[in-house]
C-alpha positions as CSV (number, residue, x, y, z in Angstrom):
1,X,13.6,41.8,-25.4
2,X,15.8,39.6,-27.6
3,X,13.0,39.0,-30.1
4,X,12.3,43.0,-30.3
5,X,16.2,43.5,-31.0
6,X,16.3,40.9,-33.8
7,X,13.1,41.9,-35.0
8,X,14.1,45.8,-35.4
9,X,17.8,44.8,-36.9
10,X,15.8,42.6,-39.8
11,X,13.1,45.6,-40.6
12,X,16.5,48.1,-40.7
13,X,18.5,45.9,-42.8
14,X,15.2,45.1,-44.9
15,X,15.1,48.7,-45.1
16,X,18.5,49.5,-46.1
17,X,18.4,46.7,-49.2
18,X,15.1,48.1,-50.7
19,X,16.2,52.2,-50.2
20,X,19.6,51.1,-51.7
21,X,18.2,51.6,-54.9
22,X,17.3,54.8,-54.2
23,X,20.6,56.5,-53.8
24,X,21.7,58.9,-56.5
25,X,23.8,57.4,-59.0
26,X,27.7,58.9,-59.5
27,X,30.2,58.0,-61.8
28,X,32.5,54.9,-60.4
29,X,35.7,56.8,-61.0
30,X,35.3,59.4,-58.0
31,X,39.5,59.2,-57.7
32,X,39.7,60.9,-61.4
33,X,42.4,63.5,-60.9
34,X,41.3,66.6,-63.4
35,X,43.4,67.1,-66.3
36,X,44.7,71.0,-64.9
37,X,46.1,71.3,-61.6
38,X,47.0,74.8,-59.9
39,X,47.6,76.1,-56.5
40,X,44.9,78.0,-55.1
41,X,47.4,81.0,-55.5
42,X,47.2,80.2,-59.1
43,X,43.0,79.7,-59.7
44,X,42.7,83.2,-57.2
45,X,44.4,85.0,-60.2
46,X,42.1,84.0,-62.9
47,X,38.8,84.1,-61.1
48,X,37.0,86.9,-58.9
49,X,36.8,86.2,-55.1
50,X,32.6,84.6,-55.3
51,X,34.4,82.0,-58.6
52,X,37.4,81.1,-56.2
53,X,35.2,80.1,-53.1
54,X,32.5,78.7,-55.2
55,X,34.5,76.5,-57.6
56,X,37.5,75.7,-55.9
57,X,36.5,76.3,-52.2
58,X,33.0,73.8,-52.8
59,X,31.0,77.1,-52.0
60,X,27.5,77.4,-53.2
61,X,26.0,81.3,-54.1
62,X,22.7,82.9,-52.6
63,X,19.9,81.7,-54.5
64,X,17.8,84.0,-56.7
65,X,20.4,86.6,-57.1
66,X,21.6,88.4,-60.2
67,X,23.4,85.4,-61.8
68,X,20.5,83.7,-61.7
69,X,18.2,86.2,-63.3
70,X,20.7,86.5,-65.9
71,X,20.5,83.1,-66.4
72,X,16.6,83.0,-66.7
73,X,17.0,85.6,-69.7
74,X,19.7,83.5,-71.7
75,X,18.6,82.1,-74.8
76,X,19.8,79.4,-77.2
77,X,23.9,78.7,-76.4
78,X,26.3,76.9,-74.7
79,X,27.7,77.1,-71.0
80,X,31.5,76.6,-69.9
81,X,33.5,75.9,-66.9
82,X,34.4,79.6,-65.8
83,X,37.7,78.1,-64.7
84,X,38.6,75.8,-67.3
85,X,36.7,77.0,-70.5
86,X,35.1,73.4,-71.0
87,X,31.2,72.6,-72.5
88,X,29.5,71.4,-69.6
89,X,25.6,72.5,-70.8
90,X,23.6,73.6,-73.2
91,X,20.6,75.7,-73.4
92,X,18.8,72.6,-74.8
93,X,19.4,71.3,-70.9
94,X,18.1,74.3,-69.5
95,X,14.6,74.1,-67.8
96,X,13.1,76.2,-65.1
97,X,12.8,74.4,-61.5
98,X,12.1,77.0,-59.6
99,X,14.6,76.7,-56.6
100,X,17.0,79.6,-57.7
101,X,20.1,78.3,-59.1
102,X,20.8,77.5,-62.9
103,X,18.9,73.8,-63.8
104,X,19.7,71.6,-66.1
105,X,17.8,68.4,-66.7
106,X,21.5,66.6,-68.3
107,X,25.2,67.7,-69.3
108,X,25.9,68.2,-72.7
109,X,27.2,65.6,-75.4
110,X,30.7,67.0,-74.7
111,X,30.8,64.5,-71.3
112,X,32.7,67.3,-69.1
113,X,30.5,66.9,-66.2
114,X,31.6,64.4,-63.6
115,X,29.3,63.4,-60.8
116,X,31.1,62.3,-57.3
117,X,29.4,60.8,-54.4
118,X,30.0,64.0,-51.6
119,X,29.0,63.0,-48.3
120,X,29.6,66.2,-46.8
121,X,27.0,68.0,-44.1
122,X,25.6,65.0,-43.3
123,X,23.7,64.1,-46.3
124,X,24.3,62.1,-49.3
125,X,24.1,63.8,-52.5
126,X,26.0,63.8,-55.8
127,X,28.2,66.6,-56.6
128,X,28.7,67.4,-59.9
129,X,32.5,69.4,-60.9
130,X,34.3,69.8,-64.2
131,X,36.3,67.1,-65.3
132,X,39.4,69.1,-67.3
133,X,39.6,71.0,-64.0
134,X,37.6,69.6,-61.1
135,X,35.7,73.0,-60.6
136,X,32.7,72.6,-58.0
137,X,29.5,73.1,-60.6
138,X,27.2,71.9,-57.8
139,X,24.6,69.1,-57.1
140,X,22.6,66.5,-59.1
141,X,19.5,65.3,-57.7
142,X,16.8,62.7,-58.7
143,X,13.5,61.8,-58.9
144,X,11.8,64.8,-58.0
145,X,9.0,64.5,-60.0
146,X,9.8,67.6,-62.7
147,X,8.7,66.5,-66.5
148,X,11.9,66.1,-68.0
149,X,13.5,63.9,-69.9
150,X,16.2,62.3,-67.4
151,X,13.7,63.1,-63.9
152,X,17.1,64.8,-63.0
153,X,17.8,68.5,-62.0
154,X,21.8,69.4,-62.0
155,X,21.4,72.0,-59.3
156,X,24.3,74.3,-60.9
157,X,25.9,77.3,-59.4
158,X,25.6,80.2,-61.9
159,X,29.2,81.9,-61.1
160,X,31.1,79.0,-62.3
161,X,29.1,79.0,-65.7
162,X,30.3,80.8,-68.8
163,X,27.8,81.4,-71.2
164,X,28.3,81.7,-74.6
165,X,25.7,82.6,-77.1
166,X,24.4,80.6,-80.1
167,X,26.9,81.6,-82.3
168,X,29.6,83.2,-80.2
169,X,33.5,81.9,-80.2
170,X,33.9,79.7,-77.3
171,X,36.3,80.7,-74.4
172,X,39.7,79.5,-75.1
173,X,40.8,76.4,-72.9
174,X,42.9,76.4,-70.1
175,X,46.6,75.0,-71.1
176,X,46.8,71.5,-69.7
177,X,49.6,70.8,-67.1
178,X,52.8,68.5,-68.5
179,X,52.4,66.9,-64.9
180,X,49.0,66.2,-65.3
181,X,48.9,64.9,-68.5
182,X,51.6,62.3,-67.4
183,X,49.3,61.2,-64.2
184,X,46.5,60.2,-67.0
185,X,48.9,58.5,-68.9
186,X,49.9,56.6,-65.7
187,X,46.3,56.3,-64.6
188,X,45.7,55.1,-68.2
189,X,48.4,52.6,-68.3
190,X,47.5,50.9,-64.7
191,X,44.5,50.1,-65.9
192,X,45.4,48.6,-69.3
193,X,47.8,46.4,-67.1
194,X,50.5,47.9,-68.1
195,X,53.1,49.6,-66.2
196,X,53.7,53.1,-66.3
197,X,57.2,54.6,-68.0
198,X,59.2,56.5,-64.9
């Protein structure tokens, strides 16, 4: 009985060394606080009620509905954080997958995508939100065998996308809180070894 025991806890640990490779990758800095903070009071009066439980409530839409056929039809531009107005994609990004929601195979060169290990529902996945505002885009996933250049799908809900096309004046950005700004500065400073001014 002893040998079974010790026998099984080797094959799971052996197991759990070789799958750890397998988990998604997400950025290190999961504790980045956004650049704008509001209350939710504050984000319910700039977005409509399927934005505010979306991108600030971690919501995800119905797949396959109207955003999402809008989204098919778009051609060459750039999309934004609904909340915030930063880039987060690109129509370069843009590929078909099939499974209802806005794909993208990478975030654009503009870096406002951050990914975040979310643990939630019991699964592991990476969720992906905007890092000016922390906005819930949605999910990154890996490996799933579509042709593209990253074998990544960022599985993106379509409500908390702007698009802008090719050509178009970009939505103006969000005003950055004073309070904010000083948490960077602080965050910025701790790391440098230097200690923040109070």
């Amino acid at each position: 009985m002893k040998l079974r025991f010790v026998l099984f806890s080797a094959l799971a640990a052996a197991f759990s060394i070789v799958h750890a490779e397998d988990k998604p990758k997400a950025d290190s800095k999961d504790m980045t606080k956004p650049e704008i903070v509001k209350s939710d009071e504050d984000w319910k009066k700039l977005l409509t009620l399927e934005q505010f439980e979306v991108t600030r409530q971690r919501g995800t839409e119905r797949p396959f509905g109207h955003i999402y056929e809008e989204f098919e039809k778009q051609g060459e531009g750039t999309y934004y954080c609904v909340c915030c107005g930063a880039e987060l994609f690109t129509s370069k990004e843009k590929f078909h997958s099939g499974c209802g929601w806005p794909s993208f195979y990478d975030s654009s060169k503009a870096k406002g995508v951050l990914e975040k290990v979310d643990d939630s529902h019991g699964m592991h996945r990476v969720e992906t939100v905007c890092k000016r505002c922390g906005a819930h885009l949605g999910h990154v996933f890996e490996g799933e065998g579509f042709k593209t250049p990253t074998n990544r799908r960022f599985c993106i809900n379509g409500v908390a996308l702007k698009f802008v096309p090719k050509g178009g004046e970009a939505p103006k950005l969000l005003e950055v809180n004073s309070e904010a700004v000083q948490n960077k500065k602080d965050e910025v400073a701790k790391e440098g070894g230097v200690e923040p001014k109070k």
